[in-house]
C-alpha positions as CSV (number, residue, x, y, z in Angstrom):
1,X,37.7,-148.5,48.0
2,X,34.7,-150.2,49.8
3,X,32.8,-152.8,48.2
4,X,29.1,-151.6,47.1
5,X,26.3,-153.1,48.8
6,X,25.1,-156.5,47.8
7,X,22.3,-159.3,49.1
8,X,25.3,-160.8,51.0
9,X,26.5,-157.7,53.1
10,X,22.9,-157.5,54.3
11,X,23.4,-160.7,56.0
12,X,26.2,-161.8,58.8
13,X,26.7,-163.9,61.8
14,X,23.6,-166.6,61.0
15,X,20.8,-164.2,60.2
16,X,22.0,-160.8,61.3
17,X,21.9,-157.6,59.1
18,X,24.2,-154.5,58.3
19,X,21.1,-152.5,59.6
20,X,20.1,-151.2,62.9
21,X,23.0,-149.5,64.7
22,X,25.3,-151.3,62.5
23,X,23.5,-149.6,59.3
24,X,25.5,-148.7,56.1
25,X,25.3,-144.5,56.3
26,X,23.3,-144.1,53.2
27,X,20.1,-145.9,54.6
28,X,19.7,-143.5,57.2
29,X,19.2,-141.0,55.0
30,X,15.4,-140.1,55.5
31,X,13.3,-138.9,52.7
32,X,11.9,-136.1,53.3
33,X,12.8,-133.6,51.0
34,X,15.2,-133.4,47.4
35,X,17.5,-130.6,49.0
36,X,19.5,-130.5,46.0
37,X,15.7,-128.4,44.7
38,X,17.4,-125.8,46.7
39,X,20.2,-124.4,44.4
40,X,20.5,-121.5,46.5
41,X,18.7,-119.0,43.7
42,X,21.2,-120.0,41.0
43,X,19.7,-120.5,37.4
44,X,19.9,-124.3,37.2
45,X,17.1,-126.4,36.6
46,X,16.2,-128.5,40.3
47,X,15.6,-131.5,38.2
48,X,18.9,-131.5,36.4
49,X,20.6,-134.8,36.6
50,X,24.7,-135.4,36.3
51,X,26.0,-138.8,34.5
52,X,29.9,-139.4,35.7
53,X,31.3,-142.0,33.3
54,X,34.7,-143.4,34.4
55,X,37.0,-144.8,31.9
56,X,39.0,-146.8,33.8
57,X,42.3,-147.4,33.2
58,X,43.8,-144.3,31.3
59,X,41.9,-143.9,27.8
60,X,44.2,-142.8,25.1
61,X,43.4,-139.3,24.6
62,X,45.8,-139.5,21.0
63,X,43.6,-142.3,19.8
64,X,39.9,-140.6,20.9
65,X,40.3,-137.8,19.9
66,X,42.9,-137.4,16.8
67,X,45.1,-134.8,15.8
68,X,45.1,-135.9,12.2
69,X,47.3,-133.1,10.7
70,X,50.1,-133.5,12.4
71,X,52.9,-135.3,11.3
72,X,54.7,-135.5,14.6
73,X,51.8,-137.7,15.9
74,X,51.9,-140.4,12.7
75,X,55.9,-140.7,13.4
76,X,55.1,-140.7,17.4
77,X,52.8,-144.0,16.6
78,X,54.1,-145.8,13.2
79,X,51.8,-148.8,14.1
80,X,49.0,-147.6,16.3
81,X,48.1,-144.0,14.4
82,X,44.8,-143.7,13.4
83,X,45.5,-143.0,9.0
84,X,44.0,-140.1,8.1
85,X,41.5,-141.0,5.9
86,X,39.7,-142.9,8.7
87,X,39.3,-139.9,10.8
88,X,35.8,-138.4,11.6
89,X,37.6,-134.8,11.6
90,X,35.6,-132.3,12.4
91,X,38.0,-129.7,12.6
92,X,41.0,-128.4,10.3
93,X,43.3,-130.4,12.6
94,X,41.6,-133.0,14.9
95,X,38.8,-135.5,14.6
96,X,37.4,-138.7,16.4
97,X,38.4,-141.9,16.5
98,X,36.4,-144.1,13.5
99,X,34.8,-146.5,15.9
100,X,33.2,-143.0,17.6
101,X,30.2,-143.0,14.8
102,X,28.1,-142.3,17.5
103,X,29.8,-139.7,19.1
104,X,30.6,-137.8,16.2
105,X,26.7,-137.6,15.6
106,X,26.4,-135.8,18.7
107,X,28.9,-133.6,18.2
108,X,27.6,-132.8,14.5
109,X,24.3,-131.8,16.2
110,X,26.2,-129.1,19.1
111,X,26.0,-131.6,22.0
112,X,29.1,-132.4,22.9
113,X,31.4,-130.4,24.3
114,X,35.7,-131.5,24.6
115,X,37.5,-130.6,26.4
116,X,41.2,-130.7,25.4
117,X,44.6,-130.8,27.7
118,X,42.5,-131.9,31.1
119,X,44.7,-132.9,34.0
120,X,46.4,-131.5,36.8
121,X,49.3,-130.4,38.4
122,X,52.7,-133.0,39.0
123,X,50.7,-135.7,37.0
124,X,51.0,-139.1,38.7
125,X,51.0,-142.0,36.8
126,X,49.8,-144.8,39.0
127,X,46.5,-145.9,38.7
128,X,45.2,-146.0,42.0
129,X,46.9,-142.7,42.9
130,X,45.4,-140.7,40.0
131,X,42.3,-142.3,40.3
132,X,42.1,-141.4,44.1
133,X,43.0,-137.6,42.7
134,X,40.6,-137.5,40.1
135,X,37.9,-138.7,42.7
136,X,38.7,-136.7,45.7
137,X,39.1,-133.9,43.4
138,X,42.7,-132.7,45.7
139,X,46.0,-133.6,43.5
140,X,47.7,-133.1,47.1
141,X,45.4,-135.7,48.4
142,X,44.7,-133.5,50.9
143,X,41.0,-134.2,50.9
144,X,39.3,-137.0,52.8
145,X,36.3,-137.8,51.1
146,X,35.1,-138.0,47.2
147,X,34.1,-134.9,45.5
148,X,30.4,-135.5,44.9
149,X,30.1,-136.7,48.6
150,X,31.4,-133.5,49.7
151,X,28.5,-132.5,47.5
152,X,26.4,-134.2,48.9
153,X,27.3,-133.2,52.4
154,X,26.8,-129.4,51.3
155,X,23.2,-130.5,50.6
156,X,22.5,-132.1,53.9
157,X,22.8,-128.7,55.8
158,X,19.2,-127.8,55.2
159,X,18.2,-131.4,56.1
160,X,18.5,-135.2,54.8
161,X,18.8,-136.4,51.6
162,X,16.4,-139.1,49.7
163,X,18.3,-142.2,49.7
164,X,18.1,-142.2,46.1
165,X,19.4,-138.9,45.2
166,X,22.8,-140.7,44.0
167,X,23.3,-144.2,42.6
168,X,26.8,-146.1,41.4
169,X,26.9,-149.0,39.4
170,X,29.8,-150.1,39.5
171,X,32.0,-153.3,40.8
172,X,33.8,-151.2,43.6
173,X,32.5,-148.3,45.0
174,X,34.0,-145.3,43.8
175,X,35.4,-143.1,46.6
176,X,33.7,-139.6,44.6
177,X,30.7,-141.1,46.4
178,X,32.2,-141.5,49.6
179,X,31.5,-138.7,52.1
180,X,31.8,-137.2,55.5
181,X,27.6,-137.6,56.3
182,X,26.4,-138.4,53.2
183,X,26.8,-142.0,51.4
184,X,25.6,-143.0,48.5
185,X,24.5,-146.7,47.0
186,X,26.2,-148.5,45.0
187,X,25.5,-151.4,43.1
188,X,27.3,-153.7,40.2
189,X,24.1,-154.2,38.5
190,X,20.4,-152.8,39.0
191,X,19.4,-156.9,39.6
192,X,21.4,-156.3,43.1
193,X,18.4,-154.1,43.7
194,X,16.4,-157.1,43.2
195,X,18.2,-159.3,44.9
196,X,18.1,-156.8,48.2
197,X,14.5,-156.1,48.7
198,X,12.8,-158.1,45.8
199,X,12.7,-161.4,47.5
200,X,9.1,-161.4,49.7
201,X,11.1,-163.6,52.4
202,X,13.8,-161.6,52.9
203,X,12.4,-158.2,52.8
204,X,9.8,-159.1,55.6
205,X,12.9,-160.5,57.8
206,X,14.7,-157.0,57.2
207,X,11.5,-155.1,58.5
208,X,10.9,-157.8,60.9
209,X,14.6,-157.2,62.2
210,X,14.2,-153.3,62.5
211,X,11.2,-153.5,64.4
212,X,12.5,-155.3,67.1
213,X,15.0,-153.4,68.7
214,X,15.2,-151.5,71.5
215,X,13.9,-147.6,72.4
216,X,17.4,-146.7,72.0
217,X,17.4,-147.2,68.1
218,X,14.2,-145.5,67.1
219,X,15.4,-143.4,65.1
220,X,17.8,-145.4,63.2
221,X,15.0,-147.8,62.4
222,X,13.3,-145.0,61.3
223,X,16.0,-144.1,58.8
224,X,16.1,-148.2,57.5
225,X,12.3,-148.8,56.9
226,X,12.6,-145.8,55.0
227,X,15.6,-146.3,53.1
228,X,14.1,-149.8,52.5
229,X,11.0,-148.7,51.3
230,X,12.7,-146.1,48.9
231,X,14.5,-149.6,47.5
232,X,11.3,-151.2,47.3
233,X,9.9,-148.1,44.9
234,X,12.8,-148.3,42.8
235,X,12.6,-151.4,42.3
236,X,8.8,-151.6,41.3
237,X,9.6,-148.8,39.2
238,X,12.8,-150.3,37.3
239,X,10.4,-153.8,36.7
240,X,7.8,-151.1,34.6
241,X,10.2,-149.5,32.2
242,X,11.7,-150.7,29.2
243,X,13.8,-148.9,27.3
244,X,13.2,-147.9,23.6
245,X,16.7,-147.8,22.2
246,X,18.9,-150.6,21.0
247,X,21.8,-150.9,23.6
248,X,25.1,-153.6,22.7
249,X,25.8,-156.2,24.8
250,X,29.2,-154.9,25.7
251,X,29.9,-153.1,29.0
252,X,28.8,-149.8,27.8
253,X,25.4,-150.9,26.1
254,X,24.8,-152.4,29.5
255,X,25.4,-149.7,31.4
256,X,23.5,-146.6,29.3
257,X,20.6,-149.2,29.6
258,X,20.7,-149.2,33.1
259,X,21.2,-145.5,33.7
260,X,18.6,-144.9,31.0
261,X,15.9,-147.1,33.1
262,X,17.1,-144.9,36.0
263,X,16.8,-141.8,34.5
264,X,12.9,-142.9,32.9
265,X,11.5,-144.3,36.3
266,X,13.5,-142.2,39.2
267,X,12.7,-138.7,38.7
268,X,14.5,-138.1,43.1
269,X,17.9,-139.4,41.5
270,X,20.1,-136.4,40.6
271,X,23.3,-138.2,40.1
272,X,24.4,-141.6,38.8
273,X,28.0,-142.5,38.1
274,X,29.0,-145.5,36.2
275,X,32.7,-146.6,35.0
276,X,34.3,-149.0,32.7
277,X,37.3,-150.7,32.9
278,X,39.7,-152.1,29.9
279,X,41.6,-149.0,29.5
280,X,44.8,-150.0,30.4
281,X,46.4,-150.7,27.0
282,X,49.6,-151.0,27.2
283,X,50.3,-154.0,24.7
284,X,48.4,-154.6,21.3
285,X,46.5,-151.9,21.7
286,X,44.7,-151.5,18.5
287,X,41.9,-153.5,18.6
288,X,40.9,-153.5,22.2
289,X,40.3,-149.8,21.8
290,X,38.6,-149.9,18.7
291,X,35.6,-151.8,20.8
292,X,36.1,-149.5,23.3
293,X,35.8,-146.6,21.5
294,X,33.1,-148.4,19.6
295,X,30.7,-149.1,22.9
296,X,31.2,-145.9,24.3
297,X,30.3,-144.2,21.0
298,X,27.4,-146.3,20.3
299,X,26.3,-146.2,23.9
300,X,26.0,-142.6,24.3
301,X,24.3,-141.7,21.3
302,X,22.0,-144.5,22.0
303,X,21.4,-142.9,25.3
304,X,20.7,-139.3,24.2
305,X,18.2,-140.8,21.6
306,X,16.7,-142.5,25.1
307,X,16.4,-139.1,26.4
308,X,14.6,-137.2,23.7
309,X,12.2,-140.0,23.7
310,X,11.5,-139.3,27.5
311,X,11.7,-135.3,26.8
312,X,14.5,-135.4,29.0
313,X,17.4,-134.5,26.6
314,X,17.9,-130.9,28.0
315,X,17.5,-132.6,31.9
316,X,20.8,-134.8,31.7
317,X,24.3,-134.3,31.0
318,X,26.7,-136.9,31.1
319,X,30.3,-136.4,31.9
320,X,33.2,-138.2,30.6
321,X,36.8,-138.6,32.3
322,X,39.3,-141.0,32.6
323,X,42.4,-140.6,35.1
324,X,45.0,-140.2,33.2
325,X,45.9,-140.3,29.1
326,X,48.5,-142.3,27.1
327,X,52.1,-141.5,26.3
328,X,51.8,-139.7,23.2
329,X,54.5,-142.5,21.6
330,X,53.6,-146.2,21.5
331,X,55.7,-149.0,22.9
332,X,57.8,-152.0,21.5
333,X,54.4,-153.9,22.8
334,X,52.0,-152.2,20.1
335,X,51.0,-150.6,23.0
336,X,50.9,-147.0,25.2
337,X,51.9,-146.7,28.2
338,X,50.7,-144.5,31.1
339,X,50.5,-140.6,30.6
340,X,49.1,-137.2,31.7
341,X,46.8,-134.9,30.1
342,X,43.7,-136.2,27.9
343,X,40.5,-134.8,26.9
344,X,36.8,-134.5,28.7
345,X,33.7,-134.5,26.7
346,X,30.4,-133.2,28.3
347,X,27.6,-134.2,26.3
348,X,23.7,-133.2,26.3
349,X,20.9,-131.5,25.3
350,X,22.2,-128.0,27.1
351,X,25.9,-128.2,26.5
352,X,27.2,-125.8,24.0
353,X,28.9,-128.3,21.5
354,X,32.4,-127.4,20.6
355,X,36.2,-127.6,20.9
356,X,37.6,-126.3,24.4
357,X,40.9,-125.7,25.5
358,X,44.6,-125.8,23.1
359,X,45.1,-128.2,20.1
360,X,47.8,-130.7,21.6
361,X,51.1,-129.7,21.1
362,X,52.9,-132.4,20.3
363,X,56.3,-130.5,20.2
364,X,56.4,-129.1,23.6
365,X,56.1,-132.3,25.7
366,X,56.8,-133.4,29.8
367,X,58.9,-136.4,30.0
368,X,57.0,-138.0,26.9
369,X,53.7,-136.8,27.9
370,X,51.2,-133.7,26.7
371,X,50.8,-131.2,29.3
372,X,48.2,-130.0,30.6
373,X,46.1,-127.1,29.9
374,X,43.0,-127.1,31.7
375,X,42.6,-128.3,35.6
376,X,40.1,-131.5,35.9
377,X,38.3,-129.3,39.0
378,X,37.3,-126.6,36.2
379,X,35.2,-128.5,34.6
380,X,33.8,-130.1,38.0
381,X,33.4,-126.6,39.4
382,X,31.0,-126.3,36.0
383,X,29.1,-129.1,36.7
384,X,28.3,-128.3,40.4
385,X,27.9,-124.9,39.8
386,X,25.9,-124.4,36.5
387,X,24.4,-127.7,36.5
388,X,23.6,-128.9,39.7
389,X,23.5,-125.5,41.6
390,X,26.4,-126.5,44.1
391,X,28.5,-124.5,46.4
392,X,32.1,-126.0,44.6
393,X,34.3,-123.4,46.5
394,X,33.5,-125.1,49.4
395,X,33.1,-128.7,47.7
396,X,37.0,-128.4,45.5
397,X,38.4,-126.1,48.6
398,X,39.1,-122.9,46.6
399,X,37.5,-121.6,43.4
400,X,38.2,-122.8,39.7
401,X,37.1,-120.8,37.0
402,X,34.3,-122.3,34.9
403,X,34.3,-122.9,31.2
404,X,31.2,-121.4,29.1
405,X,29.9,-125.2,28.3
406,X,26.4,-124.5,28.5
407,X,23.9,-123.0,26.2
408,X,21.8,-121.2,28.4
């Protein structure tokens, strides 16, 4: 996967920039128009906004979400299964994960929808494979480019997008941005924003730089000052919002707080996808997942509270996957090792809060692992279709039926 951009991509060979006819694709994207307002006269609501958390390193679908009743799944994990009376059950047979206070608030209060048995067919279990199936959205890697850049391609048939439409913060650029036309920022932190256009010295040179090329490149610098000045907005606009929730320190607190500033002061952005790693638990698992399970609990609930303060609670869902689940036994390490299906949750202000898809069945099992019930590009067909008014046939390269996850 590429890098995302940073200060020092911007500057090569004693002065030069990655602009002019060198230019990364997404800063020619002129802003002239939010075509994703164009949801081709499906219900959705043009200012909807998708939140793609990645859970890097296969989350332990067993552990997150519990199946507390059966017995098969406290003699599968003697040492790592959560004991029943630390459940937060909210069903006759499954509940959350303690450490998942904050989730289990939401889902008392109908906003969060999970989604059990997600996956695909002829699982794989390396990382980088999976991940590349989860983000290109083919299992037969058959696709080129991510699924929310094909997306975002889709849109740029009735004209270019705002170079802000999309946003990643994240180390490495996922490849679900990546597309054919379209391509979309990414950065590790918000202060690389800063750090592009928000030193006076260096934002004059880039300027400075497009404006002195040739006839040839109009265009292009066009696209640059432009994407530049979009940069420049969201900066300003970042430095005047603070948010109003209490976020953690740890990875996730950091991250809600940063999508939350994007959300409050970048009302063009439409999707922003942010992932986590530390997933990968394959020796003394316990207590790395507790504070896992723990920041991504506490940081979500913290971030819907950000939203009804903004009176954007109903304008934002945020999805959350991870690329593959745990084996449903532990190892001689106090660990799990890689597996297959896991659940989703979908959680906001429109989702229709409940359980989705088959209690796992811990008795009818694939080489150790659960199967799976419910194909991963459902639930994206949902979310381009009934959120963000997409075209997914065209996007996932067939049609997936949709699940009933919304309220309205």
């Amino acid at each position: 996967m590429s890098q995302p951009l940073s200060r020092r991509d911007l500057m090569k060979a004693g002065g030069m920039i990655a602009l002019g006819l060198a230019t990364p694709p997404w800063l020619a994207s002129i802003a002239k128009a939010d075509v994703l307002r164009q949801a081709k006269g499906r219900r959705v609501d043009p200012d909807a906004v998708l939140v793609v958390i990645q859970l890097t390193g296969g989350n332990d679908g067993l552990n997150t979400v519990v199946p507390w009743s059966n017995r098969k799944y406290y003699d599968l994990r003697p040492s790592l299964a959560i004991p029943e009376a630390e459940v937060l059950k909210f069903h006759e047979q499954l509940g959350f994960h303690p450490a998942l206070a904050g989730l289990y608030k939401l889902y008392q209060e109908n906003k969060v929808a999970i989604i059990q048995g997600v996956g695909y067919p002829k699982p794989n279990r390396s990382h980088f494979k999976s991940m590349e199936i989860w983000q290109s959205a083919s299992p037969e890697t058959r696709l080129k480019h991510g699924w929310l850049g094909r997306h975002f391609d889709q849109r740029m048939v009735t004209g270019p997008l705002n170079p802000v439409v999309a946003l990643g913060l994240s180390t490495e650029k996922p490849r679900a941005l990546d597309g054919a036309q379209a391509s979309i920022p990414c950065f590790a932190s918000l202060t690389d924003i800063q750090s592009m256009v928000g030193d006076p010295d260096t934002e004059r040179m880039l300027r400075q730089i497009q404006d002195a090329s040739g006839e040839g490149t109009r265009v292009v610098q066009q696209a640059n000052r432009t994407a530049l000045d979009a940069m420049a907005a969201l900066r300003d606009q970042l430095s005047r919002f603070s948010p109003a929730q209490a976020y953690g320190k740890d990875r996730f607190g950091v991250g809600f707080r940063q999508i939350a500033q994007i959300v409050g002061t970048s009302p063009q952005t439409r999707v922003i996808y942010f992932s986590a790693g530390g997933f990968d638990t394959h020796a003394r698992q316990k207590e790395s997942h507790q504070a896992l399970m723990q920041g991504l609990g506490d940081g979500l609930l913290a971030f819907q509270r950000e939203l009804e303060a903004l009176g954007k609670a109903n304008k934002v869902m945020t999805l959350v996957f991870s690329e593959f689940g745990r084996r449903t036994y532990e190892n001689a390490s106090l660990g799990t090792d890689h597996g297959a299906a896991a659940p989703m949750f979908l959680v906001g202000g429109q989702v229709k809060g409940g359980l989705y898809g088959p209690l796992p069945d811990l008795e009818n099992l694939s080489d150790g692992d659960l199967k799976f019930a419910i194909d991963f590009r459902q639930v994206y067909a949902t979310a381009l279709d009934d959120w963000l008014g997409g075209e997914s046939a065209a996007v996932l390269d067939g049609k997936f039926d949709h699940l009933p996850v919304f309220s309205s």
